[in-house]
C-alpha positions as CSV (number, residue, x, y, z in Angstrom):
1,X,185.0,15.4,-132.4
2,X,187.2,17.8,-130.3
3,X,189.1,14.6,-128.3
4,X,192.0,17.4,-126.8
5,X,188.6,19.4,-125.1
6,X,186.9,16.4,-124.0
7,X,190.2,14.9,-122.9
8,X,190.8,18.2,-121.0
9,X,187.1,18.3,-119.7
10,X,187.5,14.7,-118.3
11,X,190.3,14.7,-116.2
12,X,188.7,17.8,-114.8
13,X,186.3,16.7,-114.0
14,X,187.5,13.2,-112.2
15,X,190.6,15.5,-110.7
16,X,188.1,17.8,-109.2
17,X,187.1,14.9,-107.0
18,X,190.6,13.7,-105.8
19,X,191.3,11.5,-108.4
20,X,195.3,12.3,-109.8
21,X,194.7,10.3,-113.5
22,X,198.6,11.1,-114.0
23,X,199.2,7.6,-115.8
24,X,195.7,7.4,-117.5
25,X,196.0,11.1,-118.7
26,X,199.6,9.9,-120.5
27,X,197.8,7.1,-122.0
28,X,194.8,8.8,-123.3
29,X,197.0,11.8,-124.6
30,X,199.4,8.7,-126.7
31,X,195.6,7.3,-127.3
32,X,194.5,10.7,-129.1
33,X,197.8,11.2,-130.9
34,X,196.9,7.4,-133.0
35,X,193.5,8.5,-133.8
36,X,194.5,12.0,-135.1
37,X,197.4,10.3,-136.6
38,X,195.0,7.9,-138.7
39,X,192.6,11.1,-139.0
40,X,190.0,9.2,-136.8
41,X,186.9,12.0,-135.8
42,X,185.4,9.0,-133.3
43,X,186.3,6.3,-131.4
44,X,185.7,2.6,-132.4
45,X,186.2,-0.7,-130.8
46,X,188.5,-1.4,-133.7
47,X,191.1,1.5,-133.4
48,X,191.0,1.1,-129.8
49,X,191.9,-2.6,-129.7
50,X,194.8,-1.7,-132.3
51,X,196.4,1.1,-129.8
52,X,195.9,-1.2,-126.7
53,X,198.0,-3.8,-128.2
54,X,201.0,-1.1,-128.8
55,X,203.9,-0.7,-128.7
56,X,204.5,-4.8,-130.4
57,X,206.5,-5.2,-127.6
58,X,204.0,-4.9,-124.9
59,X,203.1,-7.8,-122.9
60,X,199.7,-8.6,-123.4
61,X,199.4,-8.3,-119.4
62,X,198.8,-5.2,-120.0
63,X,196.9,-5.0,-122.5
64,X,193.7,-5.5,-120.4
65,X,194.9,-2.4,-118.6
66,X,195.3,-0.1,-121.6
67,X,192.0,-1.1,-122.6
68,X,190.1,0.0,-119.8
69,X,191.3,3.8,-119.8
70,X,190.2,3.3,-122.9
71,X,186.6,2.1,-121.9
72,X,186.0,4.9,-119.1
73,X,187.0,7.4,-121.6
74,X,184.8,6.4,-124.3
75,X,181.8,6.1,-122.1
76,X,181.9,10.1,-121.0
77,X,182.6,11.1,-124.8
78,X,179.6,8.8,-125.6
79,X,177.5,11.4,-124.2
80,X,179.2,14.4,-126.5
81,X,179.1,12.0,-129.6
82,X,176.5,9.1,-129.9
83,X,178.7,7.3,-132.7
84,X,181.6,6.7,-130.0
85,X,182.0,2.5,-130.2
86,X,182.7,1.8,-126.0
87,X,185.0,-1.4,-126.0
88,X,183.3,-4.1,-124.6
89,X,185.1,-6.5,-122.0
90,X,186.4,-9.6,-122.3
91,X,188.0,-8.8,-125.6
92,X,191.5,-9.1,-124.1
93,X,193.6,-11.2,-121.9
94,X,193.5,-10.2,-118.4
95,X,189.8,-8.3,-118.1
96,X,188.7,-9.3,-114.6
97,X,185.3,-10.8,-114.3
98,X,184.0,-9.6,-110.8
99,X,181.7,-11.8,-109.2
100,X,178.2,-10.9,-108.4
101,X,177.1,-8.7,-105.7
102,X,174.7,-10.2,-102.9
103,X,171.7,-7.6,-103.4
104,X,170.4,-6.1,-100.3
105,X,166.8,-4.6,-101.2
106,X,165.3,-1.7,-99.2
107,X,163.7,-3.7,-96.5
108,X,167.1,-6.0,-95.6
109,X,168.5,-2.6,-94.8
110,X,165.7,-1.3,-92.5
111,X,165.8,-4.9,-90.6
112,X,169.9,-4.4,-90.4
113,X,169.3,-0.6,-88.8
114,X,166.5,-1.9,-86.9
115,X,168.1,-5.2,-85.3
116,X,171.2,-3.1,-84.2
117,X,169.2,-0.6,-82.5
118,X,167.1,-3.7,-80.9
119,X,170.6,-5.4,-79.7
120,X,171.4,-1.9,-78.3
121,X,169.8,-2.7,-74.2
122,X,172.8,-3.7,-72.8
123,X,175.2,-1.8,-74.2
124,X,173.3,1.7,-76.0
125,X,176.7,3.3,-77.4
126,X,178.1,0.8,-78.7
127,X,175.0,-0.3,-80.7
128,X,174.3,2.8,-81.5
129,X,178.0,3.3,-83.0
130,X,177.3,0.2,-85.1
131,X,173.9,1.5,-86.0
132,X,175.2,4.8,-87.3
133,X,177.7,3.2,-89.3
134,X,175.5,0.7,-91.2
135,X,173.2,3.7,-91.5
136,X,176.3,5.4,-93.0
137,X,177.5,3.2,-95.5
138,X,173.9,2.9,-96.9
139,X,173.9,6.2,-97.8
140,X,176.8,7.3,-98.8
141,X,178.6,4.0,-100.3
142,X,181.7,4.6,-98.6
143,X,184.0,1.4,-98.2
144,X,183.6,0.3,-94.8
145,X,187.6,1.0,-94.5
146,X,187.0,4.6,-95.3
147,X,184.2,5.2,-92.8
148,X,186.3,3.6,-89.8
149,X,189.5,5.7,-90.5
150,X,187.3,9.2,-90.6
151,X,188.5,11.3,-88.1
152,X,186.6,14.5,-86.3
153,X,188.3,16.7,-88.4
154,X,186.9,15.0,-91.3
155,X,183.5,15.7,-90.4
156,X,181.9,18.2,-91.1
157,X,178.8,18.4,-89.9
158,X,178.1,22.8,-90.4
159,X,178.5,21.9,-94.1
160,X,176.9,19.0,-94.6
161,X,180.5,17.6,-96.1
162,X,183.1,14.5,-95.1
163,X,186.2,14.6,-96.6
164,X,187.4,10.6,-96.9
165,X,191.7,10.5,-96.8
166,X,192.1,7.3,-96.3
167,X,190.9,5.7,-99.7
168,X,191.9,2.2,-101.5
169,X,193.7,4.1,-104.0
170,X,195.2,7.0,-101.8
171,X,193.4,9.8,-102.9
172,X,190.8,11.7,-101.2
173,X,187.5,12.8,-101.7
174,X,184.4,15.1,-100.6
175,X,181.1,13.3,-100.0
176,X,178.2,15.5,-99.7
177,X,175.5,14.4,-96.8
178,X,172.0,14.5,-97.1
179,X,170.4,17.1,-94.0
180,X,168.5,13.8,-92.6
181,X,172.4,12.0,-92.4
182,X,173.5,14.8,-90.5
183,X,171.0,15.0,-88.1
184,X,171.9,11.1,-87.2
185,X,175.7,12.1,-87.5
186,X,174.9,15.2,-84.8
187,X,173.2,13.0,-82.6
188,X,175.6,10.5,-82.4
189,X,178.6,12.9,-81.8
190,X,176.4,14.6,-78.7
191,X,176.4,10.7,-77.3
192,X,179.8,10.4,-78.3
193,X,181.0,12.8,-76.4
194,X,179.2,12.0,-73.5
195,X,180.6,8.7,-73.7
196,X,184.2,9.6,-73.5
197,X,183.8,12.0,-71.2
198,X,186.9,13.8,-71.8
199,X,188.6,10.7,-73.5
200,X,190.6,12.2,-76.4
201,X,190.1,10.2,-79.8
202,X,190.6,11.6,-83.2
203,X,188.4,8.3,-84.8
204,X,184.7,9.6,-85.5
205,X,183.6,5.5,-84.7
206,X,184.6,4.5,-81.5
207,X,184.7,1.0,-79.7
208,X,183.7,-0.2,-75.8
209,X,186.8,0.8,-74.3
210,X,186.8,4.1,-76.3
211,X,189.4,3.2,-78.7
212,X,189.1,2.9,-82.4
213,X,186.3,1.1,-83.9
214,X,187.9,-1.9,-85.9
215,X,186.9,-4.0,-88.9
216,X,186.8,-7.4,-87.5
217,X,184.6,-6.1,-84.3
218,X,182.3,-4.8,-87.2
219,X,182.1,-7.9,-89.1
220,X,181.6,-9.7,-86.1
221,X,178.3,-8.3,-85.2
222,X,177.6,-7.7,-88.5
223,X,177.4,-11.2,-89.5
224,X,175.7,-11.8,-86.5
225,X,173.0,-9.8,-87.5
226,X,172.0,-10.8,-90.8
227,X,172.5,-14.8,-89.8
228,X,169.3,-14.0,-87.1
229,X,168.1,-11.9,-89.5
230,X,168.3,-15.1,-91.8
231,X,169.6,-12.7,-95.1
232,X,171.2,-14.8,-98.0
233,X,172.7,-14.9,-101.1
234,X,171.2,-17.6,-103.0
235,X,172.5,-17.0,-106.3
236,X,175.9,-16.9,-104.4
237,X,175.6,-19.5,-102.0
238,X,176.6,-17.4,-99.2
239,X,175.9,-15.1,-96.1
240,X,176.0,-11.0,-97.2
241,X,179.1,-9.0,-96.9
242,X,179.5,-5.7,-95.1
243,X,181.0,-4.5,-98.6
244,X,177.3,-5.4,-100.1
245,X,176.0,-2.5,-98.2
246,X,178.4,-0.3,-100.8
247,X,177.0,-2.5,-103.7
248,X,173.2,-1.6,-102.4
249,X,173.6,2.4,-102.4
250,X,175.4,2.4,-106.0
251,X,172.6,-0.1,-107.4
252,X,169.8,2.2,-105.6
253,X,170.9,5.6,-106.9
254,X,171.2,3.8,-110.7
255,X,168.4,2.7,-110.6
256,X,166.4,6.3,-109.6
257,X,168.2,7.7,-112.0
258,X,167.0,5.2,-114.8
259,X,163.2,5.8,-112.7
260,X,163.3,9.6,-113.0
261,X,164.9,9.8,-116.8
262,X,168.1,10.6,-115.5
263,X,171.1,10.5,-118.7
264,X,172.9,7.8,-117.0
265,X,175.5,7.4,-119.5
266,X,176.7,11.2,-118.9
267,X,176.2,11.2,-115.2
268,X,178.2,7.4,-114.4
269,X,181.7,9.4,-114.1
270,X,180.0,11.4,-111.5
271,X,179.4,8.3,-109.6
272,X,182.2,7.3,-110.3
273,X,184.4,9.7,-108.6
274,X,181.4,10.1,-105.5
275,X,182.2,6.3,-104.8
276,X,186.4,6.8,-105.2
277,X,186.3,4.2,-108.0
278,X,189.6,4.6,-110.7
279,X,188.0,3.7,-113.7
280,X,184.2,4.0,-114.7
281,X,184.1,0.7,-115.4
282,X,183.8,-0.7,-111.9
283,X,181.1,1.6,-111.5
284,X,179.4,0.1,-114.8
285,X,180.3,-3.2,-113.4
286,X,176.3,-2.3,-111.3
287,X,174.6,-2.2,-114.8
288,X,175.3,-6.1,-116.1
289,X,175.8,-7.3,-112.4
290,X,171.9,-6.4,-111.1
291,X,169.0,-7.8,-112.9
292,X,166.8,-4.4,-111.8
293,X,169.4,-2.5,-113.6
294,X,169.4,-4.3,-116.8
295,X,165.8,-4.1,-116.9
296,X,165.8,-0.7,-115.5
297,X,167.3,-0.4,-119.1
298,X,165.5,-2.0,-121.3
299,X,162.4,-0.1,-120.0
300,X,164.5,3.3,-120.5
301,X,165.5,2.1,-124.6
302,X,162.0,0.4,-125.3
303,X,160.4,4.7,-123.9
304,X,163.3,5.9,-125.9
305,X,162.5,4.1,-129.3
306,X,158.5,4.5,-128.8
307,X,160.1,7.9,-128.8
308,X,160.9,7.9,-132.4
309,X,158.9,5.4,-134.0
């Protein structure tokens, strides 16, 4: 295998969507240098563990870090060469286990869209503000941060594009709308504008007294909403986060893509990058952490090997 081309097509690739890679690239270059040093044409969990753990002197804090450029890289050159081994977690000190997403199905979204536009009587922009933003998020997966800092400049509306600046890691994006999303986005800027009436604000998401739109006035009536709407976790013994709505769209597009036969396994660092994630692995993260998925999966390998049998 060609790893200086696939390394070279990779960050590309992730760079072409805002992502800078300047301290993963140096450690997958020093990565590349021990397998062609030891004449390796593949990656294995073996070799991989081996670099991780060097120089001797590295604290094995870090090793969990290593590991993991390690993990995202493997996964995209699984898809050139089927033989590449993907490091599994857990095999190191200091892999984070995340905890389990609550999982919103179709329907818990409709009744959150619907109950805010309900609530909307005595005060229609505002609800429709909140409204727009759920609707938002549960297309696009952006972090509910990211949505309250876009500004009008980052909207786009003619072409269908927002840029998102004001990411977790600090670097930016483009997320492509669907023509439905910016019929809603078009509508609310026309009632936007009426509502501040000459008010200058940069903010897209505006609050009653035409200011920015803030994250506690969100969770606030966002928790309101789905404790009416009586929406659990009850795996997780706890009321749904506004961050859950994120965790619904990356779980739903997965799962079509697993539905339509879809190479998931080439197209995750796509994801990846749409959702502003560093490393693939958070996006893989969706694959172990929804039951749907997994068995999304096993359905995909059981067609695969009635395939060849």
């Amino acid at each position: 295998m060609n790893f200086q081309k696939a390394l070279t097509d990779y960050l590309t690739m992730r760079r072409g969507f805002g992502f800078k890679l300047i301290s993963e690239g140096k450690l997958l270059k020093t990565f590349i240098s021990f397998l062609e040093q030891r004449e390796q044409d593949i990656i294995t969990t073996e070799f991989a563990l081996a670099w991780a753990k060097l120089p001797t002197t590295t604290a094995p804090a870090r090793w969990g870090r290593r590991i993991s450029v390690v993990r995202s890289f493997a996964r995209y050159c699984r898809a050139i060469e089927p033989k590449t081994e993907v490091p599994p977690g857990g095999l190191l000190p200091c892999d984070y286990k995340r905890p389990s997403p609550c999982l919103f199905h179709d329907n818990d979204i409709r009744q959150i869209l619907r109950a805010s536009q309900k609530r909307g009587l005595n005060d229609p922009f505002f609800w429709q503000t909140l409204h727009c933003l759920f609707g938002l998020l549960s297309v696009t997966g952006l972090r509910i941060g990211e949505a309250l800092s876009l500004n009008i400049e980052e909207v786009d509306l003619n072409a269908g594009i927002l840029t998102v600046g004001n990411t977790k890691f600090g670097k930016s994006r483009l997320v492509p709308l669907h023509d439905t999303t910016v019929r809603v986005l078009s509508e609310y800027l026309m009632q936007r504008e009426e509502f501040l009436a000459g008010h200058k604000i940069h903010y897209w998401f505006v609050n009653k007294l035409k200011n920015q739109l803030t994250y506690t006035c969100v969770k606030y009536h966002f928790d309101i909403i789905v404790k009416t709407l009586d929406i659990d976790c009850p795996h997780e013994r706890r009321r749904p986060h506004l961050h859950d709505i994120r965790h619904y769209f990356a779980r739903r597009v997965l799962l079509n893509w697993y539905r339509d036969g879809v190479d998931v396994e080439r197209n995750l660092p796509k994801l990846s990058a749409y959702l502003g994630h560093v490393e693939t692995r958070d996006t893989y993260w969706y694959l172990s952490a929804c039951p749907e998925l997994m068995g999304a999966v096993q359905r995909c390998l059981e067609r695969h090997w009635g395939r060849l049998s």
